[in-house]
KOLTORNU-385679 format. One record per residue (C-alpha): x, y, z; residue in three letters; residue number from 1. Coordinates in steps of 0.05 Angstrom, whole numbers, plus 5000, padded with zeros to 4 digits. Example, Ala and Ser with C-alpha at 12.3 -4.5 7.8 and 13.67 -1.06 7.14 Angstrom:
residues 2
@east:5246	north:4910	up:5156	vovo:ALA	domar:1
@east:5273	north:4979	up:5143	vovo:SER	domar:2
END
This chain:
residues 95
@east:5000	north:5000	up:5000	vovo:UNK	domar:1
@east:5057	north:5046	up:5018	vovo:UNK	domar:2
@east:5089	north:5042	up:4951	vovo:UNK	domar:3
@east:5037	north:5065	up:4918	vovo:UNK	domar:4
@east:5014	north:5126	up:4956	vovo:UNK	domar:5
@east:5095	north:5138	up:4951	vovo:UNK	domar:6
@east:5091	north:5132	up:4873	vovo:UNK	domar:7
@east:5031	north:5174	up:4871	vovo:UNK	domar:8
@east:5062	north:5227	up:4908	vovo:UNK	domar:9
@east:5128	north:5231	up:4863	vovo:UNK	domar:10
@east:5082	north:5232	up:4807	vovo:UNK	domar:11
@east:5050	north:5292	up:4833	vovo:UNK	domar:12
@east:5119	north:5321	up:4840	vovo:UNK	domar:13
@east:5141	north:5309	up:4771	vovo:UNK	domar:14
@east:5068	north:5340	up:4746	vovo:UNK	domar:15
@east:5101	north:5406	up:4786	vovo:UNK	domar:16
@east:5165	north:5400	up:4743	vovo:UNK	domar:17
@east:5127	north:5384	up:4673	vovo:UNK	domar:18
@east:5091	north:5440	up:4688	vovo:UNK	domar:19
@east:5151	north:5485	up:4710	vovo:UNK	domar:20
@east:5186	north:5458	up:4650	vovo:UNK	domar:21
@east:5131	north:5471	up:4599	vovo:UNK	domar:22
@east:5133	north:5549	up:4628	vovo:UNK	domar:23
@east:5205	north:5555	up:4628	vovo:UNK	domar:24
@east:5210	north:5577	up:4689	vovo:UNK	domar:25
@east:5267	north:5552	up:4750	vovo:UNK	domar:26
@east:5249	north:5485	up:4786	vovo:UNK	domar:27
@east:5265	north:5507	up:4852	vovo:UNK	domar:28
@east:5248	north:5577	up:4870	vovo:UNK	domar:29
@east:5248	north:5598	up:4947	vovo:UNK	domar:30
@east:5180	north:5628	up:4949	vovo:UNK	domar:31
@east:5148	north:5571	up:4915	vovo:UNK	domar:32
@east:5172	north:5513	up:4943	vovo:UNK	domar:33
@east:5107	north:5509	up:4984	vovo:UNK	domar:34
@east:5078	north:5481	up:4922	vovo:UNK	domar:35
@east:5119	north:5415	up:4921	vovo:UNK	domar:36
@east:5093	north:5385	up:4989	vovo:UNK	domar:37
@east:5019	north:5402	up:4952	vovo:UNK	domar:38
@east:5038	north:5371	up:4898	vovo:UNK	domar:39
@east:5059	north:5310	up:4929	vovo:UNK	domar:40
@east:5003	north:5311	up:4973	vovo:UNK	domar:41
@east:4950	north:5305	up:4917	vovo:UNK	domar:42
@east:4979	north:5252	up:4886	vovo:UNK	domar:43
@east:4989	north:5217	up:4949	vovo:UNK	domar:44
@east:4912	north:5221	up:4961	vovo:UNK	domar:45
@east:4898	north:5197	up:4897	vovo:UNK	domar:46
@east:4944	north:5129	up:4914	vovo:UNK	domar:47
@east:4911	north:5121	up:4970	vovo:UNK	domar:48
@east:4842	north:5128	up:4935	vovo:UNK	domar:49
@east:4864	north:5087	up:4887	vovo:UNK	domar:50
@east:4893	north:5032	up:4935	vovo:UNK	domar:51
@east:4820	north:5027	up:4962	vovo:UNK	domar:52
@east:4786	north:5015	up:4897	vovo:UNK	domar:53
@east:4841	north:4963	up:4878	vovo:UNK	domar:54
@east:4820	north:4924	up:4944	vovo:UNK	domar:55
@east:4740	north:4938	up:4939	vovo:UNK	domar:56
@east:4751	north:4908	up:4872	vovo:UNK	domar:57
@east:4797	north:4844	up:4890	vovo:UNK	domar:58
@east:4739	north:4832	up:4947	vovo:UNK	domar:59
@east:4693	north:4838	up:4897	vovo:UNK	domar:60
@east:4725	north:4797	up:4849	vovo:UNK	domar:61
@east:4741	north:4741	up:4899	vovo:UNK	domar:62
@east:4669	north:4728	up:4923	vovo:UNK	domar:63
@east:4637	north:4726	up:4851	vovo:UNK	domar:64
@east:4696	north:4670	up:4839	vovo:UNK	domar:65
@east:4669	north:4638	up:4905	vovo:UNK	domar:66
@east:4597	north:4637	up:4881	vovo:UNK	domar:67
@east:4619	north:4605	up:4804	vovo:UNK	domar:68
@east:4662	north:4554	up:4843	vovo:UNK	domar:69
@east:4601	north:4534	up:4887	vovo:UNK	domar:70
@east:4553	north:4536	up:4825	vovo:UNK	domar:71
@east:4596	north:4492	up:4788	vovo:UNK	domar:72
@east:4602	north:4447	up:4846	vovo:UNK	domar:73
@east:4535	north:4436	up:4851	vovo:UNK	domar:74
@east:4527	north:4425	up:4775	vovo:UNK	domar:75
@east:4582	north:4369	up:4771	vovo:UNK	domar:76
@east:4553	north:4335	up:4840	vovo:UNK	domar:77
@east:4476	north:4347	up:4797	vovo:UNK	domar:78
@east:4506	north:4316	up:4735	vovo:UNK	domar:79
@east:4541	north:4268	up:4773	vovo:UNK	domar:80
@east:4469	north:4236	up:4809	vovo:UNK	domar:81
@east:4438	north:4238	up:4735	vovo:UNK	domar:82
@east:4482	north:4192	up:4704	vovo:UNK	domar:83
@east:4484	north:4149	up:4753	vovo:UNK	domar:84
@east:4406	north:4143	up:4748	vovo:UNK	domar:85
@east:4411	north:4144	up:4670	vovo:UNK	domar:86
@east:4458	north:4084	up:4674	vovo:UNK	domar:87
@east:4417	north:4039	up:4720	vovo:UNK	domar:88
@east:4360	north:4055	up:4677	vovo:UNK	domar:89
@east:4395	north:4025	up:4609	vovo:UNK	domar:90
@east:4421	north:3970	up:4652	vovo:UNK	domar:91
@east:4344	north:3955	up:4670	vovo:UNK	domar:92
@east:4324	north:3965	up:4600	vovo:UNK	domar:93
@east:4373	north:3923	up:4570	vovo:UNK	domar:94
@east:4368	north:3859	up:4619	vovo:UNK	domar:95
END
């Protein structure tokens, strides 16, 4: 989780230098170095926001995979009863 709040936030930083860059102005002037820490702060957030739809999703993900694996067991133990009964009834037939 860490590392990706921590990528977040360096990619808000280098959004502050693309944008510095694109006005040609210096990276590191004293009166604006405020704007880093704001920078990095946003894009921290948005990890972290991010990190929490990655793990509503994986939940998500994982019970819909536990309701198929149930639903097929219950088909292969169904199909597994009918051909039992289909097989004693073409022994009967054929005896």
């Amino acid at each position: 989780m860490v590392h990706k709040i921590l990528f977040w936030a360096g990619f808000g930083i280098a959004t502050r230098f693309v944008q510095l860059g694109i006005e040609m102005r210096p990276l590191f002037q004293r009166g604006a170095m405020w704007v880093y820490p704001l920078f990095a702060g946003i894009g921290g957030s948005f990890g972290y926001w991010l990190k929490g739809v990655e793990d509503r999703q994986i939940k998500l993900l994982q019970q819909r995979k536990d309701i198929l694996t149930e639903k097929r067991k219950r088909r292969a133990e169904r199909e597994a009863g009918e051909s039992q009964v289909e097989t004693a009834g073409i022994l009967a037939s054929t005896s």
